[in-house]
C-alpha positions as a printed NumPy array, in Angstrom:
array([[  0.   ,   0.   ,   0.   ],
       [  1.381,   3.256,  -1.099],
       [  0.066,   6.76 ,   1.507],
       [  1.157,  10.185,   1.702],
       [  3.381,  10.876,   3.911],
       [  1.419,  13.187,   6.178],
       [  2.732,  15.602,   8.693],
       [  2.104,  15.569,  12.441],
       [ -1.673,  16.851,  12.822],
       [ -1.392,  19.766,  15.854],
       [ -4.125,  22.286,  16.092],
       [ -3.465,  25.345,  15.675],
       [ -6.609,  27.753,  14.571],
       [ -6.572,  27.313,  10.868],
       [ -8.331,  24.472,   9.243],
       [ -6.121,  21.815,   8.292],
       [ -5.913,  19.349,   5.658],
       [ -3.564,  16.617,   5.552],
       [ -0.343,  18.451,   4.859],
       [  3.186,  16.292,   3.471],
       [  6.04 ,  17.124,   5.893],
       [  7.948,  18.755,   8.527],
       [ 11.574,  19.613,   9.892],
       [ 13.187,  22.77 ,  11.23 ],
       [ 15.826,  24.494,   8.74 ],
       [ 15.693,  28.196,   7.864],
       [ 14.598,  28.308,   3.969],
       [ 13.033,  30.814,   1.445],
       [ 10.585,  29.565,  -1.018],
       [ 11.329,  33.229,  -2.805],
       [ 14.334,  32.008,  -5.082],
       [ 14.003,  30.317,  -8.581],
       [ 13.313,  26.953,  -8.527],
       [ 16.29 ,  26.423, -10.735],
       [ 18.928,  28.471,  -9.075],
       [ 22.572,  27.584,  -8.105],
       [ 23.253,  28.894,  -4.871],
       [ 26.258,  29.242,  -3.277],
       [ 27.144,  25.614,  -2.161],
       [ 29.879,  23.199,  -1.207],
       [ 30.22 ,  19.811,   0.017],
       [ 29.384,  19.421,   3.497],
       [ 32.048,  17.244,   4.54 ],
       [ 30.338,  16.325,   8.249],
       [ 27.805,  14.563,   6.659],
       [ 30.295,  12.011,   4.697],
       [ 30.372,   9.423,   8.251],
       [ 26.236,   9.846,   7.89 ],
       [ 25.816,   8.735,   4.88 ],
       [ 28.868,   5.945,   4.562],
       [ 26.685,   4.722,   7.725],
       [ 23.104,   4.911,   6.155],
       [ 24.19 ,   3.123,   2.972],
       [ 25.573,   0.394,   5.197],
       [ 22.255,   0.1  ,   7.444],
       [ 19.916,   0.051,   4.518],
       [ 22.439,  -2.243,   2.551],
       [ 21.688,  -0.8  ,  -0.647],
       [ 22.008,   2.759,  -2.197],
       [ 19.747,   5.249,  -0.7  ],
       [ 20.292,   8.177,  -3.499],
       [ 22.438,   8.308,  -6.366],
       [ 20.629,  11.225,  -7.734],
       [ 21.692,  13.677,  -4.875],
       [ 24.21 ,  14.993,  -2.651],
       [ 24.63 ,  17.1  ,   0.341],
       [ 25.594,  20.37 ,   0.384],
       [ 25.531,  23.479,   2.191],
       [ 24.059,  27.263,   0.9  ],
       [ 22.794,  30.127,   2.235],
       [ 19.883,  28.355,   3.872],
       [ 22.239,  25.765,   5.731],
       [ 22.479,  21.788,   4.948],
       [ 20.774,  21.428,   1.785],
       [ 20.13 ,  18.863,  -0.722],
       [ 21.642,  19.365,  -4.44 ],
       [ 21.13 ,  17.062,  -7.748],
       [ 24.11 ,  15.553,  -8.477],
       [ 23.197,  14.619, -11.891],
       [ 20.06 ,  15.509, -14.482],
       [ 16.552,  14.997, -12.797],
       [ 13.295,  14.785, -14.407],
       [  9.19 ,  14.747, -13.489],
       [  9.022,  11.083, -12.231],
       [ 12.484,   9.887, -11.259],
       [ 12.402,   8.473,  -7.944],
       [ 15.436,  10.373,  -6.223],
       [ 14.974,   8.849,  -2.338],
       [ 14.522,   5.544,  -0.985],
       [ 15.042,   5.184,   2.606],
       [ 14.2  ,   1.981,   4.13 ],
       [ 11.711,   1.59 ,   7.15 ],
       [ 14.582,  -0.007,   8.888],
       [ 17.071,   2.925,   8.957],
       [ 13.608,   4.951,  10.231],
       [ 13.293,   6.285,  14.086],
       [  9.917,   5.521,  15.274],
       [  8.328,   5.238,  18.647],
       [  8.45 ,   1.281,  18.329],
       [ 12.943,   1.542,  18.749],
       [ 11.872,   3.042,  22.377],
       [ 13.233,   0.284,  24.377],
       [ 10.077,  -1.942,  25.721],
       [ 11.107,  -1.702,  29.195],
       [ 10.718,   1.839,  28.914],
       [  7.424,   1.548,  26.81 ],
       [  6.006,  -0.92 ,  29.45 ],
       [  5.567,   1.723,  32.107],
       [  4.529,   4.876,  30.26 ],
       [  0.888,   5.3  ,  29.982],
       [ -1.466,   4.515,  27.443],
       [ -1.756,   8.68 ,  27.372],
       [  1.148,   9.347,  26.074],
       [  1.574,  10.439,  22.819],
       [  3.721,   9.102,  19.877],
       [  5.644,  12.525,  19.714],
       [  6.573,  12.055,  22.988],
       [  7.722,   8.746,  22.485],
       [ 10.128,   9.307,  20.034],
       [ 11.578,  12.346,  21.683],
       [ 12.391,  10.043,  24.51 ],
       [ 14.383,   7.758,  21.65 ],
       [ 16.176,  10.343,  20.659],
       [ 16.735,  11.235,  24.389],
       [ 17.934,   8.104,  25.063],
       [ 20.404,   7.847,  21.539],
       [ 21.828,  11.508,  22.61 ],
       [ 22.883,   9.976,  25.902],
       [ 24.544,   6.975,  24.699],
       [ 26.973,   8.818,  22.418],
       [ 29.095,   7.112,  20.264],
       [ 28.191,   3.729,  21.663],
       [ 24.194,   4.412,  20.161],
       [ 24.357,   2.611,  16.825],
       [ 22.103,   5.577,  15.127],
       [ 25.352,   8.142,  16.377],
       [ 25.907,   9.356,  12.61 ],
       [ 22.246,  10.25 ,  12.665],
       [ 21.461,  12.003,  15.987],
       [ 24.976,  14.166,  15.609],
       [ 23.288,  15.25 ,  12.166],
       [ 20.513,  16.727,  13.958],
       [ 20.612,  20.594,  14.944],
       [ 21.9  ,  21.94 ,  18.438],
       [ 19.144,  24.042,  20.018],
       [ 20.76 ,  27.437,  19.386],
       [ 20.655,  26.524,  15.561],
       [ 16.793,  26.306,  16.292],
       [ 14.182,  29.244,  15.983],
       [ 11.158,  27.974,  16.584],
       [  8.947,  30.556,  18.825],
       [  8.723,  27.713,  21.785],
       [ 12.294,  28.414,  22.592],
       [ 11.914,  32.081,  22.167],
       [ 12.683,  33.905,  25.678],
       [  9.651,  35.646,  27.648],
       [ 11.584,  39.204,  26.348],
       [ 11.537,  38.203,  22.393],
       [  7.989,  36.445,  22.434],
       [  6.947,  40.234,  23.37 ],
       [  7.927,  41.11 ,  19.965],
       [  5.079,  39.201,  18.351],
       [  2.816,  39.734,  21.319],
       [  0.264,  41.788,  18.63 ],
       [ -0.256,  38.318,  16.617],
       [ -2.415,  35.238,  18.086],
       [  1.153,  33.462,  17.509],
       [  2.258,  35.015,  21.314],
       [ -0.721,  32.932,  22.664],
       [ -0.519,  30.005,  20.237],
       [  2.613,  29.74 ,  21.669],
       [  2.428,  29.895,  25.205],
       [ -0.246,  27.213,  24.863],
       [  2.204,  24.618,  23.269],
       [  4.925,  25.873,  25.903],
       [  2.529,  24.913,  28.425],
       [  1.285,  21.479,  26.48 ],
       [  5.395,  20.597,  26.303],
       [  5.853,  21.253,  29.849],
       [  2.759,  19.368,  30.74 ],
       [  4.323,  16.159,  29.052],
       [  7.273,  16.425,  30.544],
       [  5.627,  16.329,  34.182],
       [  3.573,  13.142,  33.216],
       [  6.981,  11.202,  31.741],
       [  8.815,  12.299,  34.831],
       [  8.832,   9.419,  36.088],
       [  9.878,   7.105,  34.345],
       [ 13.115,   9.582,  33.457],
       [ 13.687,   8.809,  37.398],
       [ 12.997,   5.177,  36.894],
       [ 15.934,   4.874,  34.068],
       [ 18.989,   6.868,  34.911],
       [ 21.009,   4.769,  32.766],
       [ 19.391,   6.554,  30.01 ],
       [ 18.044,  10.022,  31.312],
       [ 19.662,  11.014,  34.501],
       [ 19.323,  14.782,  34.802],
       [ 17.811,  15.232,  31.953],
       [ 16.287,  18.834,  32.151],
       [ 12.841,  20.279,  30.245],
       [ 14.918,  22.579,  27.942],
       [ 16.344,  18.752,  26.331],
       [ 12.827,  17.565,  26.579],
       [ 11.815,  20.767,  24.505],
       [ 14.462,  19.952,  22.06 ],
       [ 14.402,  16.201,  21.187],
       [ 10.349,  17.469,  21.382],
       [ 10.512,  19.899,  18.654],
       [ 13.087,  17.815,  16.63 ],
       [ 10.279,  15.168,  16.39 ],
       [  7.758,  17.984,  15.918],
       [  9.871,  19.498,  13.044],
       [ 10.987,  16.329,  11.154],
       [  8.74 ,  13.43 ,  11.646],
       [  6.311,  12.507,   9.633],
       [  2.827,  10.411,  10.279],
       [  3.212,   7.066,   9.369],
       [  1.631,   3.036,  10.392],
       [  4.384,   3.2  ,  13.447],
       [  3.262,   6.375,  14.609],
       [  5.604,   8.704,  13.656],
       [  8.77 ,   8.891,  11.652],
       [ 11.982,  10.126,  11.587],
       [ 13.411,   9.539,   7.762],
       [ 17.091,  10.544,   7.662],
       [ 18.349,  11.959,   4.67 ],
       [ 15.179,  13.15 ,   3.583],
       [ 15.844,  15.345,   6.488],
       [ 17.921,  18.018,   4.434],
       [ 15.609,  18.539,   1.952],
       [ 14.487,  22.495,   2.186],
       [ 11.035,  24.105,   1.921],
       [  9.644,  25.582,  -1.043],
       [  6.053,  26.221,  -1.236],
       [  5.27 ,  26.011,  -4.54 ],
       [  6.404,  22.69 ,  -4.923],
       [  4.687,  19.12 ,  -5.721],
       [  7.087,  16.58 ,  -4.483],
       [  5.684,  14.363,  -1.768],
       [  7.609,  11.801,   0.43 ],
       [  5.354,   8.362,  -0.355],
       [  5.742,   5.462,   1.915],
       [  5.333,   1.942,   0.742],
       [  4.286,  -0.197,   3.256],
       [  4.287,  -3.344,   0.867],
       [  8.206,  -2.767,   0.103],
       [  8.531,  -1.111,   3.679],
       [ 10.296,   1.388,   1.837],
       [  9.68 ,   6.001,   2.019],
       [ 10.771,   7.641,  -1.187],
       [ 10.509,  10.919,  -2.622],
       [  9.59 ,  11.725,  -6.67 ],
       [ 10.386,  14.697,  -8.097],
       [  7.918,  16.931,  -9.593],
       [ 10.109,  18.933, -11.972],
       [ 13.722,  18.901, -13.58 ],
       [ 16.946,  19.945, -11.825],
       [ 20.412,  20.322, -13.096],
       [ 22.932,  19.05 , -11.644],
       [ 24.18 ,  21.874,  -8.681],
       [ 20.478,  22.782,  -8.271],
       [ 19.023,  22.488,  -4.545],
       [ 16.312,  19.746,  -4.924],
       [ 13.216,  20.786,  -2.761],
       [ 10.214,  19.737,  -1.275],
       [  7.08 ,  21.334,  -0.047],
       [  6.674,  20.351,   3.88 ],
       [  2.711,  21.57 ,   3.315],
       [  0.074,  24.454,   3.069],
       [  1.258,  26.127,   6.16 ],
       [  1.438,  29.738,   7.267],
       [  3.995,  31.606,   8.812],
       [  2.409,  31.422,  12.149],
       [  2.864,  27.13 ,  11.463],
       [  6.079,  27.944,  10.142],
       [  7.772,  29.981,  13.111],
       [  5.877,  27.707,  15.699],
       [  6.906,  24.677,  14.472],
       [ 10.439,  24.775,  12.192],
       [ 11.466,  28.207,  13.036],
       [ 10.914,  30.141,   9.794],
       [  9.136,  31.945,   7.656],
       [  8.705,  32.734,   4.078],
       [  8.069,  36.244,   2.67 ],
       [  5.347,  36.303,  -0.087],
       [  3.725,  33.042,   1.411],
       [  0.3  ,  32.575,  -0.44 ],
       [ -0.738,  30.556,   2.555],
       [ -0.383,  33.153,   4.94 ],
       [ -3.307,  33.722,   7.   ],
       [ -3.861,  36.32 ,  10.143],
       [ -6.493,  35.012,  13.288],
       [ -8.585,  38.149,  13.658],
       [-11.033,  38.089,  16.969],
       [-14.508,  39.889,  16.89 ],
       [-16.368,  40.224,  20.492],
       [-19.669,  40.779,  20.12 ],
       [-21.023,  43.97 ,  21.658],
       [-21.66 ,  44.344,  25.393],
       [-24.957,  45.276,  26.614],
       [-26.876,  44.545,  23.575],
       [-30.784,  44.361,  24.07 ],
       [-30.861,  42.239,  20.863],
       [-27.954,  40.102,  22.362],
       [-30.211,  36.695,  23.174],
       [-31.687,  36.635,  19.87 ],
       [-28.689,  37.504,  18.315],
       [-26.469,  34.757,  19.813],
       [-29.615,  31.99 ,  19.515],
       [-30.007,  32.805,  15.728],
       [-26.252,  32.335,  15.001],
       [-26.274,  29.227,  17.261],
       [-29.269,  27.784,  15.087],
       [-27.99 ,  28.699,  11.657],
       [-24.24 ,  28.348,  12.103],
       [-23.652,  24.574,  10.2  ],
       [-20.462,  23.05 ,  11.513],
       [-18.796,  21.81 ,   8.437],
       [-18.148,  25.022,   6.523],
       [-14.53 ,  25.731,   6.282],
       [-14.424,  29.214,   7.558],
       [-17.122,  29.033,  10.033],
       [-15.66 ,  29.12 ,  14.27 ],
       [-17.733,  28.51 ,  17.372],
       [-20.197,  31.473,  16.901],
       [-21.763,  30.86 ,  20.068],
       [-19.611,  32.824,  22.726],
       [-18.926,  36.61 ,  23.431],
       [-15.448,  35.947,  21.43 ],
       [-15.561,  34.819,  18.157],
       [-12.021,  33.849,  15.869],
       [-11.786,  33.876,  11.717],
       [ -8.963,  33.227,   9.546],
       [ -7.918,  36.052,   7.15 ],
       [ -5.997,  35.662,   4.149],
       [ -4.848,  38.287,   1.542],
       [ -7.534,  39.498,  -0.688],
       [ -6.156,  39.864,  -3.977],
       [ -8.112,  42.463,  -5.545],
       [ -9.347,  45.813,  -4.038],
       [-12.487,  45.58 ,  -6.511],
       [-12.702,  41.926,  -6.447],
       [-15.424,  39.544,  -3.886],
       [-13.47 ,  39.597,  -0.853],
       [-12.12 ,  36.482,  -1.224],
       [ -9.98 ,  35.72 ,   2.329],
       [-12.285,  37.284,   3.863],
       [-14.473,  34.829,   5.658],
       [-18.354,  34.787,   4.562],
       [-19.11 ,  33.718,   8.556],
       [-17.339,  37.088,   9.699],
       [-18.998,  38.864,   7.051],
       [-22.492,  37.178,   8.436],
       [-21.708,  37.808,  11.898],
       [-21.372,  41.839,  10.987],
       [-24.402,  41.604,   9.581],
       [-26.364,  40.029,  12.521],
       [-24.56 ,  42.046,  14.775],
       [-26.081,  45.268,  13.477],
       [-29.271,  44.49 ,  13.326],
       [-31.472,  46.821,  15.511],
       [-34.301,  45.384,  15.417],
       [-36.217,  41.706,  15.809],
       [-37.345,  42.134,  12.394],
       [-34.594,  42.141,  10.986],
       [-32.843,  39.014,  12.8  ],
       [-36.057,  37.118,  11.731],
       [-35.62 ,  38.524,   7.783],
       [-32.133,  36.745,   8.094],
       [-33.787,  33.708,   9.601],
       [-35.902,  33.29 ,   6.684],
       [-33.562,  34.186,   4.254],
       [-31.449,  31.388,   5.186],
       [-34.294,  28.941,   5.462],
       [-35.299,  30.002,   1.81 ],
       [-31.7  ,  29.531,   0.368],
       [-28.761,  27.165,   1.918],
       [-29.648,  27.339,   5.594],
       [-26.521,  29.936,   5.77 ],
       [-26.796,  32.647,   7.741],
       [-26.877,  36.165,   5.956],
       [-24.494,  34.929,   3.315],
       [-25.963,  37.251,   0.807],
       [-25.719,  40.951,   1.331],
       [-28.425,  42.829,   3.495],
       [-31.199,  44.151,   1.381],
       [-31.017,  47.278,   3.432],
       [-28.335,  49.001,   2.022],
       [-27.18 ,  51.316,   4.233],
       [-26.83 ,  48.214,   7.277],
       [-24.85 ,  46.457,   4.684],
       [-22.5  ,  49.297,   5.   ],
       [-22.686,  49.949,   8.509],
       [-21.668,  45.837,   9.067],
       [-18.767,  46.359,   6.543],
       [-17.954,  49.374,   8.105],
       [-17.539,  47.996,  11.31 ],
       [-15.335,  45.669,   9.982],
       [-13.373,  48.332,   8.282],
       [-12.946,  49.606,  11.727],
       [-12.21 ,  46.618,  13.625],
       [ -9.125,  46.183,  10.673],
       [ -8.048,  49.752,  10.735],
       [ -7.594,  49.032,  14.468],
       [ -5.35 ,  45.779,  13.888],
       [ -2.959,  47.839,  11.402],
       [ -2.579,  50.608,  13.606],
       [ -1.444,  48.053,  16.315],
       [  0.689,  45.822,  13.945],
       [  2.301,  49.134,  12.966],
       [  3.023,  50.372,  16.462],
       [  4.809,  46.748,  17.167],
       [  6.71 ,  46.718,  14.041],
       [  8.146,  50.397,  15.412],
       [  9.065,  49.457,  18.311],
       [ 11.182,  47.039,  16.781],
       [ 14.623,  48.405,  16.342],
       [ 17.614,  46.117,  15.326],
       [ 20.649,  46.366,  18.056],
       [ 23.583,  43.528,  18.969],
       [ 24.3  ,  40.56 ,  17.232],
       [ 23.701,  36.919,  17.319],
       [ 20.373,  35.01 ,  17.968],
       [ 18.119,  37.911,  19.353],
       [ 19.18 ,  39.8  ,  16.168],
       [ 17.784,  36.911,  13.766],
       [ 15.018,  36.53 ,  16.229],
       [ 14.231,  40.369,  15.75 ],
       [ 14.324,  40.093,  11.831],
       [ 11.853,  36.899,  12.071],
       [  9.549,  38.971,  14.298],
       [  9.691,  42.108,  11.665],
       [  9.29 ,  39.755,   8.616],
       [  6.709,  37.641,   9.966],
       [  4.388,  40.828,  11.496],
       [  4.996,  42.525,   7.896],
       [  3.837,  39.728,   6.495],
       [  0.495,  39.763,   8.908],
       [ -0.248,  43.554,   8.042],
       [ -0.239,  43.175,   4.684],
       [ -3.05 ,  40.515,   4.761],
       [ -4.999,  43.044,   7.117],
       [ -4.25 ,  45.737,   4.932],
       [ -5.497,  43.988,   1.622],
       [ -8.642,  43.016,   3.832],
       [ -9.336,  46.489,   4.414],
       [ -8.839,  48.053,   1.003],
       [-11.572,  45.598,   0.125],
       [-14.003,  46.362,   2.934],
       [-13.351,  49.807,   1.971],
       [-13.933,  49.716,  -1.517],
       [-16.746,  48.005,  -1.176],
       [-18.567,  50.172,   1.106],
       [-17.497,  53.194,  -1.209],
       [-19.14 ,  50.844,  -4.19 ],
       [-22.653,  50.587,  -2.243],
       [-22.869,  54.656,  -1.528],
       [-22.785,  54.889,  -5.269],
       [-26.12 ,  56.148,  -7.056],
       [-27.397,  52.547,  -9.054],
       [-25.322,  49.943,  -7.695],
       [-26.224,  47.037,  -6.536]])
């Protein structure tokens, strides 16, 4: 059976499909395709592979080699490629999965814990054996935690820097999650000192997020693939790691042509910056899958607040992709950049659009007009715009508002970013601009269009 090689499902508030991959390196998807970057042999990983050829007794890649460029270890073509060649085959057997935890160790965690944690602890356990673990060539591959820039090891000083964005609190939620599953293994890191005496939370966090940033979802859990491990992130591409459970085999097609001294690349999935900096530590200007979490609380003291909140309850249907739990005071959409000022809003969510609509209604009337509306069309709730044109514009324009608000904070944070020292905080700082920058222009595209549009309804004759 041949699947997808899917990447480790964590919520975070976008909906998710089932995306291809993960690992933490810093890339840009913003350079051609075809490009020859700045490169040479990365001599280090020579041992590695001499090893992995010898523990998957046969060739694992003939097609590429490793290199380094401006985006760190990197994977070049070492020879022509084209659309269907087959350019990776790694083995199940030179795989890290949560079934190489040691069973006496397995026997006395509980059934709770999860597979991410699991294979953490094996690469806990292989970082404290050294030289005597036979997967040494592998775990010495792996990046030191001060090569890593995911937000989770951000100090309480540079997560400030993003506090504006929903990625602060996204954050200190998985923080808290990391720390939480560290408490519940704690025990059995006391029970086997052999393998994890003294073994602090900030390693935990590590071998946590090196699972969380290169594993992939497979039928032992999760995955660890070396080799496929270099490949960098581009998110235009089509190449998918496949895993053959028949042949017990992963491999990677390619999806286009390289010349040889071209970085091969890979698409690790549909993921926005916020995923990107959580999880691997990076971000990618441009990124057409960007998205910003904007929060809209409906208004206190409403007399019309009941009604409001019961319609929206009985009309909200749970499987549209952009509708959130319209039921409470505080209410969360995803925004992505609307392309066109005079286009239909698309990013926008229709459910925040529908909520601005019910939520200036000033009368019962009108909140039962919507009712029937959507019992005489989808059973969507005021999907279409109101027939009273000027409370179409005064829900837009409240929207406008609520936007104009975001971009006046985003720019405020981005000021009070200034670029001072050297070292991590610096690149740290840089992420922080680049990623907010990133943020505001979705919120500014979203209200150019809100604006436009409300400028279009004033107009004598339109519609």
């Amino acid at each position: 059976m041949l699947i997808l090689g899917v990447r480790i499902q964590r919520p975070l508030w976008a909906p998710g499909r089932c995306c291809l991959r993960i690992r933490c390196k810093h890339s840009d998807s913003s350079y051609p395709h075809q490009a020859k970057l700045l490169q040479y042999v990365d001599e280090e990983s020579g041992d590695f592979l001499t090893w992995l050829r010898q523990k998957a007794g046969a060739e694992v890649s003939s097609e590429l080699s490793i290199g380094k460029s401006i985006y760190g270890r990197s994977l070049f073509a070492c020879k022509p490629i084209q659309p269907g060649d087959c350019i990776l085959k790694v083995p199940y057997s030179v795989q890290l999965a949560p079934d190489n935890l040691h069973p006496s160790i397995n026997s006395v965690l509980g059934e709770d814990v999860s597979n991410v944690v699991k294979l953490a602890l094996v690469i806990l356990v292989h970082q404290r054996l050294g030289q005597a673990s036979e997967w040494a060539p592998y775990i010495s591959c792996l990046p030191h935690v001060a090569d890593m820039h995911s937000t989770i090891f951000w100090s309480d000083e540079e997560l400030k820097m993003i506090r504006i964005s929903s990625l602060y609190h996204e954050t200190l939620k998985h923080k808290a999650q990391i720390e939480k599953d560290f408490s519940s293994i704690k025990h059995v890191l006391d029970r086997f000192p052999e393998y994890f005496e003294h073994v602090t939370l900030h390693e935990f966090k590590h071998a946590y997020n090196l699972v969380e940033s290169r594993a992939w979802v497979s039928t032992r859990g999760v995955s660890m693939i070396p080799f496929a491990d270099f490949f960098n992130h581009d998110a235009y591409s089509e190449t998918d790691v496949l895993s053959d459970d028949f042949k017990q085999v992963s491999e990677v097609i390619s999806d286009e042509n390289y010349a040889p001294g071209d970085e091969v690349l890979i698409r690790y999935g549909k993921f926005s910056n916020a995923r990107l900096l959580l999880d691997f530590g990076f971000i990618i200007p441009c990124n057409k899958y960007d998205q910003v979490k904007v929060v809209v609380n409906a208004p206190q003291h409403d007399p019309l607040d009941a009604l409001k909140l019961d319609l929206l309850h009985r009309h909200i249907t749970p499987d549209l992709k952009d509708v959130n739990d319209l039921s409470s005071q505080e209410n969360s959409f995803t925004v992505m950049e609307v392309k066109s000022s005079s286009g239909k809003g698309r990013g926008i969510p229709q459910s925040l659009r529908a909520l601005a609509r019910v939520l200036c209604c000033t009368s019962p009337q009108e909140l039962q007009d919507l009712a029937m509306e959507a019992a005489q069309n989808d059973g969507r709730l005021a999907r279409l715009p109101l027939k009273n044109r000027d409370r179409e514009v005064e829900a837009h324009k409240s929207l406008h508002f609520k936007f104009s608000h975001m971009i006046e904070n985003y720019n405020a944070a981005l000021e009070s970013l200034t670029h001072h020292g050297t070292g991590k905080h610096t690149r740290r700082m840089q992420l922080a601009r680049d990623f907010l920058t990133g943020e505001l222009w979705i919120l500014k595209s979203a209200s150019a269009w809100l604006q436009s549009y409300c400028e279009t309804l004033k107009q004598p004759g339109s519609v």
